[in-house]
C-alpha positions in Angstrom: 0.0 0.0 0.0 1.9 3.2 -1.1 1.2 6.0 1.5 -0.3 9.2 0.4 1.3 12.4 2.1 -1.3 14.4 4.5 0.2 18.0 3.5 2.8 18.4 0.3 4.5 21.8 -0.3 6.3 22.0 -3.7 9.0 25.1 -3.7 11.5 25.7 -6.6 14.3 24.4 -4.9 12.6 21.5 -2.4 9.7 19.4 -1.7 8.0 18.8 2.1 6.0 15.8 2.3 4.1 15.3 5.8 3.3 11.8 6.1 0.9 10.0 9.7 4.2 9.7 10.9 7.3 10.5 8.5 8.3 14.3 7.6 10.6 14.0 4.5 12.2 17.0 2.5 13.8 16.4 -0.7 15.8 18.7 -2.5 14.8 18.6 -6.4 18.1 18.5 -8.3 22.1 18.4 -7.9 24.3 16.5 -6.6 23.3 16.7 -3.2 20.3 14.7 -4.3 22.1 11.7 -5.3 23.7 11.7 -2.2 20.6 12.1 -0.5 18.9 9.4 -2.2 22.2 6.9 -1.3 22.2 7.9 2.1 18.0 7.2 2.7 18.5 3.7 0.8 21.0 2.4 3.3 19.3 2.5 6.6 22.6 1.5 7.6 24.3 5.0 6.7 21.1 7.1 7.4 21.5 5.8 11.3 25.4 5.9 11.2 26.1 8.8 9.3 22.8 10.8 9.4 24.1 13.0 12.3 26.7 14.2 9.6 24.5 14.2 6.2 21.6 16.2 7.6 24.2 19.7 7.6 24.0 18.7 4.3 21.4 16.9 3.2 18.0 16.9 4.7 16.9 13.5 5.3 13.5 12.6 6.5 12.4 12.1 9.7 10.4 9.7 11.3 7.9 12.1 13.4 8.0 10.0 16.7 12.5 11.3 17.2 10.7 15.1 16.9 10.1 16.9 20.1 8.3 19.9 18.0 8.1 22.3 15.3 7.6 25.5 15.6 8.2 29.3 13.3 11.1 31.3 13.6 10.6 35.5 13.4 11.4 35.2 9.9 8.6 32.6 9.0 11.0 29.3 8.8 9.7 26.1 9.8 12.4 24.9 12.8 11.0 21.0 13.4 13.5 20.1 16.9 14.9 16.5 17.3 16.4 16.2 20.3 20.3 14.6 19.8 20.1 15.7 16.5 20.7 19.0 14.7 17.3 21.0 14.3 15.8 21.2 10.7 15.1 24.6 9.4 12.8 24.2 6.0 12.7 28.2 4.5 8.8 28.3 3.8 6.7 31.2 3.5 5.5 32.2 7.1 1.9 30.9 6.0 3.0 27.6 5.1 5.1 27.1 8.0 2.4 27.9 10.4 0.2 24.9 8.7 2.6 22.7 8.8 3.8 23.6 12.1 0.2 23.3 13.4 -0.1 19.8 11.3 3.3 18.5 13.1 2.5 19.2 16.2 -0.7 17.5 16.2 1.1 14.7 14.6 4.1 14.1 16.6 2.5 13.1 20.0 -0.2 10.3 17.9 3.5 8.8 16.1 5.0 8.5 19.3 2.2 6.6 21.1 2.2 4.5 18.0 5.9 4.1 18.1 5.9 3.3 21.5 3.0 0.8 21.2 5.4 -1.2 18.7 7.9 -1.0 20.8 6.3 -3.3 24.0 
């Protein structure tokens, strides 16, 4: 069954895809998208070497590691992972309220679920 994203937000340069319980951002061309798409294949690297791709590369985000999201003063969406670096998508202000609002209604539901799976 192929999942079908809750919000989508296509910009020139990127693409946000809210999922029930996954928050991925792609960028749309260069080379940093073919590292991107190695890096997410290989669950391996993502784990091991996402710390160090995502100052690079964004790389998506299972919603149940986010502690929140929230809008910066100049309209960014900042989505907070604790041990991780923070994600800062540049949105318009308007979109990053939604999906801020749409995150954090999210984020507590994924980790129930995530911690139902877990016992």
């Amino acid at each position: 069954m192929v999942k079908k994203p809750i919000l989508t937000i296509d910009k020139p340069k990127i693409i946000v895809r809210l999922y029930e319980d996954l928050l991925e951002v792609d960028l749309k061309e260069g080379a940093k998208t073919e590292l991107e798409d190695v890096v997410e294949a290989h669950p391996v690297l993502r784990e091991s070497l996402g710390v160090l791709f995502q100052t690079i590369v964004p790389l998506d985000v299972a919603l149940s590691t986010v502690e929140s999201a929230e809008v910066d003063d100049e309209g960014r969406l900042k989505v907070v992972i604790p041990l991780r670096r923070d994600i800062v998508i540049p949105l318009e202000h308007d979109e990053s309220t939604r999906l801020a609002e749409k995150l954090n209604e999210l984020i507590p539901l994924a980790k129930v679920k995530a911690r139902t799976l877990i016992f």
